[in-house]
N, C-alpha and C positions, 0 to 999 in steps of 0.2 A: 474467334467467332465460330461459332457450330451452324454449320450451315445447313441445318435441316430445321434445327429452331430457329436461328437467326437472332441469338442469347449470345453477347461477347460474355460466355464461363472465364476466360482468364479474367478479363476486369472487374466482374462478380467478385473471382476470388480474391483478387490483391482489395477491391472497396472491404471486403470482410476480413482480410486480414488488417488493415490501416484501423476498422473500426475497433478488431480488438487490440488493435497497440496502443491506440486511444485508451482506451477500457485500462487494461493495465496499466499505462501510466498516471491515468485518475488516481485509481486506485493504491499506487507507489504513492503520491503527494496526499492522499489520506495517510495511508500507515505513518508517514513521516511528520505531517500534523497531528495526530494525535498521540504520536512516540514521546510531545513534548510532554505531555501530561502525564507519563509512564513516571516511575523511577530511573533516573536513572537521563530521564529527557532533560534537556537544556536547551534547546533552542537551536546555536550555534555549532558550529562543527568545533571539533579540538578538545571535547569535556564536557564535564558539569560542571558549573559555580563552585570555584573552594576544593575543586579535587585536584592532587598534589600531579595527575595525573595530564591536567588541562593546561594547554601553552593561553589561551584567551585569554581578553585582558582581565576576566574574572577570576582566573584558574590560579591557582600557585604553587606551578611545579618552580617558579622563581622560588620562592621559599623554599621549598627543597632542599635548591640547589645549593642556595645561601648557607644552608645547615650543613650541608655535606663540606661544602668550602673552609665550616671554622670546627670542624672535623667532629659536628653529632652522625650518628648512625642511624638513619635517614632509611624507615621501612613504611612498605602499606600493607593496611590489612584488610583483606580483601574478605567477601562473605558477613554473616550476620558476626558480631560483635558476642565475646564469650570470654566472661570474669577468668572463665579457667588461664584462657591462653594470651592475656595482659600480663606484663611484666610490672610491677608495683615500680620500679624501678624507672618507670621510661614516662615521658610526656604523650600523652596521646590527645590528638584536636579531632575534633569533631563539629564541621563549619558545615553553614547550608545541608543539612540533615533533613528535611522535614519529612521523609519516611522510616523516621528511625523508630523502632518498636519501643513498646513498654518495657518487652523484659530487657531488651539491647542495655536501654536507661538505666533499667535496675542491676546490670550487670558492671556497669560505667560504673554507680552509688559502691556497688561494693570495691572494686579496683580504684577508687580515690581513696575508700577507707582504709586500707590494706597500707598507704602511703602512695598512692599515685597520683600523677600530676594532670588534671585535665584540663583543654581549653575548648571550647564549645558556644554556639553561639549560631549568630546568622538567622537566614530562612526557618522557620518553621519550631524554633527550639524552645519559644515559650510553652510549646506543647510537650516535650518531654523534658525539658529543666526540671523539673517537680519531682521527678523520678530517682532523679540523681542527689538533690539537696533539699531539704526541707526550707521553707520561704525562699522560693526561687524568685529570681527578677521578671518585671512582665512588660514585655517588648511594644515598643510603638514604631511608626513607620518614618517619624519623624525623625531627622537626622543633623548632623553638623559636617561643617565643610573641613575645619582645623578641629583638635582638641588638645590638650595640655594634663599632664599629670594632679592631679588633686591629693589634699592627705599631706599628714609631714607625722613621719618620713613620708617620703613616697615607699608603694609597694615595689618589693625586688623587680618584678615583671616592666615596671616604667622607670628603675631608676636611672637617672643621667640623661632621661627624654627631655626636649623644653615643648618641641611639639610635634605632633601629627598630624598630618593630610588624612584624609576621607573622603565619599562620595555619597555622605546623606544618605545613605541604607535605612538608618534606624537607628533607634534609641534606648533607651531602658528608659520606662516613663516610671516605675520603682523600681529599687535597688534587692528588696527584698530584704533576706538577711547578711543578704553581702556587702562588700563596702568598696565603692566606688573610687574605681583608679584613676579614671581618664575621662575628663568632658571637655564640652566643647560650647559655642554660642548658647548664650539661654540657661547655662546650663546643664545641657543634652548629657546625660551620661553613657556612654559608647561602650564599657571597660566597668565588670567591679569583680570582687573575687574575695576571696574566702577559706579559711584553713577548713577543711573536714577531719578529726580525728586525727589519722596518720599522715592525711595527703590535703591538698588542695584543688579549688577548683577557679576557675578565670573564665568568667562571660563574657564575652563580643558580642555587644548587637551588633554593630559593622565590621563586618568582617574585612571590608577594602584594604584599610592600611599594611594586609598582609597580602594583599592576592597582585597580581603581577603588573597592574597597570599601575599601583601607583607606590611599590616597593622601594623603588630609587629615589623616592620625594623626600624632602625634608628628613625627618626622623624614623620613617617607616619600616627602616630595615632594621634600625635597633631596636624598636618593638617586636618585631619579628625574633629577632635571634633573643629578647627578654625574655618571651612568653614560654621558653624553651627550658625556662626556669634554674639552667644549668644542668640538665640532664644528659646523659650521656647518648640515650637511646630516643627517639621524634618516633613515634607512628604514627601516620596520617590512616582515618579510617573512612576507607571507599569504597565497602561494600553498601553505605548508605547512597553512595551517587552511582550505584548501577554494577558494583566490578563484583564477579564471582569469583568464587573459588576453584572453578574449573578449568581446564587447559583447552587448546584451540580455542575457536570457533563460542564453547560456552565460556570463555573467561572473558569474550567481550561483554560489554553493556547491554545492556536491553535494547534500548535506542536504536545501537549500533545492526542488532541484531537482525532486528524489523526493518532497521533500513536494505540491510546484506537481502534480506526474503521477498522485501520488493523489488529491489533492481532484478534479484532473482527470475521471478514472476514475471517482469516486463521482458525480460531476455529470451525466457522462453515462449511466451505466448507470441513474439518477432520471428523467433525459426519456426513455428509450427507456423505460421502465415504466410511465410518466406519460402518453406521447403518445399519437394516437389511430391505429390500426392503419388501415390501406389495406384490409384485408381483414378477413373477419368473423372475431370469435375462436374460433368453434366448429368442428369437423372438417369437411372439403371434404365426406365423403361423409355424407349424412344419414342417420342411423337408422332402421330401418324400425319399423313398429310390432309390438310383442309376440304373438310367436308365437299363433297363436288355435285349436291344434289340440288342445291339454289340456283347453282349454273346449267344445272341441265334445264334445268323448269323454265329458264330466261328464253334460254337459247331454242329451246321447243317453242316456244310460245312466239316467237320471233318466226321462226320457220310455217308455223301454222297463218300466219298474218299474212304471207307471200299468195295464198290462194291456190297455192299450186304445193299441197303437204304430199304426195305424190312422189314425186321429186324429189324432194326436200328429207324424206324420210327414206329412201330407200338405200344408201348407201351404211345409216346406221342398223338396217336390217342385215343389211347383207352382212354387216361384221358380226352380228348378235348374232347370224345363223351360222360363222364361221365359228365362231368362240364354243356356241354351245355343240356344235358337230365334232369338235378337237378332243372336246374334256369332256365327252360322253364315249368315243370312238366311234359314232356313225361317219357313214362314206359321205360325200363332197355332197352326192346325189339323192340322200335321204328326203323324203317326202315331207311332208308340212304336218304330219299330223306325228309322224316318227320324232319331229325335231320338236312340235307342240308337247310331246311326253317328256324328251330329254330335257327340257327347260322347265320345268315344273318339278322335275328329278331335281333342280339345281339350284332350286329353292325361288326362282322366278314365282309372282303370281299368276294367276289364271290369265288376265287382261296384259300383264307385262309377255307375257308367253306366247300369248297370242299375236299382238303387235308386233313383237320380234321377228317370228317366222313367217309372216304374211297373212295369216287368219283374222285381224281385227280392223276395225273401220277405219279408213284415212282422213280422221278428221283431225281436230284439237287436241280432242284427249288419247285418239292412236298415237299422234306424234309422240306428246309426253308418257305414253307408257313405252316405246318404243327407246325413248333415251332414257328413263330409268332402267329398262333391262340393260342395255347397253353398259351403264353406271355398274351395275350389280355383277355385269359379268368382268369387269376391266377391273374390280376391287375400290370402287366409289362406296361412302359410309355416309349417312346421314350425320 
């Protein structure tokens, strides 16, 4: 409490410190709401949808794992997507993509033709399928719960499956110019796939029967290690779900990133609110004290009511004659007309000056110019 204001400054500060940790934390649960609509955002802690990198029940670093187990060599590739640096050689998936560029696509088109093996599909891929195959399949949201290998022979990618578990993701509502491996109720084609030139390519619109929640089900995992085509080399490509090519701090996700700047943010803006100020928290210039000229005017006017201002008025004289006698330097014994100067010297009025030293009428208005000199000399302010 400042007791000359009578302002509790510490609870001031800590109410303004709470308000901006309030503040900052809004604003952390912004960044993190709208990180999901980033590249790279998912929602959940643990990944994106489909990255090899994610333990969630969407994620499938299970698949992976699976690969590395029956001994494929099992890489991701992080950053935008580049024909140069794809091995013709290797399987490369590309699931839940929906920020994957034009040229990304047309760099995929060229590395299936070369002879590589692509599987792609999921979120967003109706949009860049086209890129990569000419009559691409065009996705719908509708889905199946089981699906079953279609085709005889079946395609190498399902063969020996009887069936698959799914979670209704989606469909291929056409096949295009591919040719449909795997459906399910209705129908639903989940799965079709297609020689290009040297390589192949294999669509998933649901991508579930590979991601980790439902890998262990029925036939799942031999889908999984089909799609793999026999290749020696699996890249998973996860610079579409957020991953850079940089080390520390930028090789995280976007997501991630935004999330690390908000908690940042709300951390610091706690210690500045927390810490203890260099300088005092109250205003540089100090208050003066409350006007005292309402009180004089009461109090005179009160004194004037007695009938006897006489009286009533002479001890405020006798200090106004002492005040002005001190801080002029006249003697104890100066005259009335010597202490009438020095109080007009002192910025008194003519009537205030007069009252003070004895020279003015004892009436009403003597009293009252009598306790405004007084006022004026003791450092009273309107």
């Amino acid at each position: 409490m400042n007791p000359e204001t009578g302002v509790d400054t510490i609870g001031a500060a800590r109410r303004r410190a709470t308000r901006l940790s309030v503040a900052a934390g809004m604003a952390f649960l912004v960044l993190a709401a709208l990180s999901s609509f980033l590249p790279g955002g998912g929602g959940q802690g643990g990944g994106s949808p489909s990255s090899s990198y994610s333990n969630r029940p969407d994620g499938t670093s299970a698949w992976a794992e699976l690969l590395s187990r029956f001994g494929h060599r099992v890489d991701r590739l992080r950053g935008d997507l580049d024909s140069s640096g794809l091995d013709p050689g290797a399987t490369v998936v590309v699931l839940d993509a929906p920020g994957l560029t034009a040229a990304e696509a047309r760099d995929l088109g060229r590395f299936v033709r070369l002879g590589g093996h692509l599987v792609a599909g999921g979120t967003g891929s109706g949009d860049w399928l086209a890129s990569v195959i000419s009559g691409a399949p065009t996705l719908t949201s509708r889905g199946t719960r089981t699906a079953a290998p279609v085709g005889s022979p079946p395609a190498p990618e399902v063969a020996g499956i009887r069936t698959v578990r799914a979670a209704r993701l989606g469909s291929w509502r056409q096949s295009g110019a591919l040719d449909p491996i795997l459906a399910g109720e209705g129908g639903r084609i989940i799965a079709v796939a297609r020689d290009v030139e040297r390589g192949r390519v294999v669509a998933v619109a649901d991508p579930s029967p590979v991601q980790n929640a439902l890998l262990a089900v029925d036939d799942d995992a031999a889908l999984a290690l089909g799609l793999a085509a026999g290749r020696q080399t699996v890249l998973f490509a996860e610079g579409a779900h957020g991953y850079g090519r940089g080390e520390g701090l930028a090789a995280l996700p976007r997501r991630w990133r935004l999330t690390l700047a908000g908690l940042g943010l709300a951390a610091a803006v706690w210690l500045v609110g927390r810490s203890r100020r260099f300088g005092p928290p109250e205003d540089e210039a100090r208050p003066l004290a409350p006007a005292r000229w309402a009180y004089v005017d009461a109090v005179a006017g009160t004194l004037a009511r007695t009938r006897r201002p006489h009286e009533a008025v002479e001890p405020v004289r006798r200090r106004a004659r002492e005040l002005i006698a001190g801080r002029t330097g006249l003697p104890p014994d100066a005259g009335p007309e010597e202490l009438y100067r020095a109080a007009v010297r002192l910025g008194l009025t003519e009537d205030e000056a007069a009252a003070a030293v004895g020279g003015g009428p004892i009436d009403e208005s003597g009293v009252l110019a009598a306790g405004r000199a007084l006022a004026r000399l003791t450092g009273g302010r309107r």
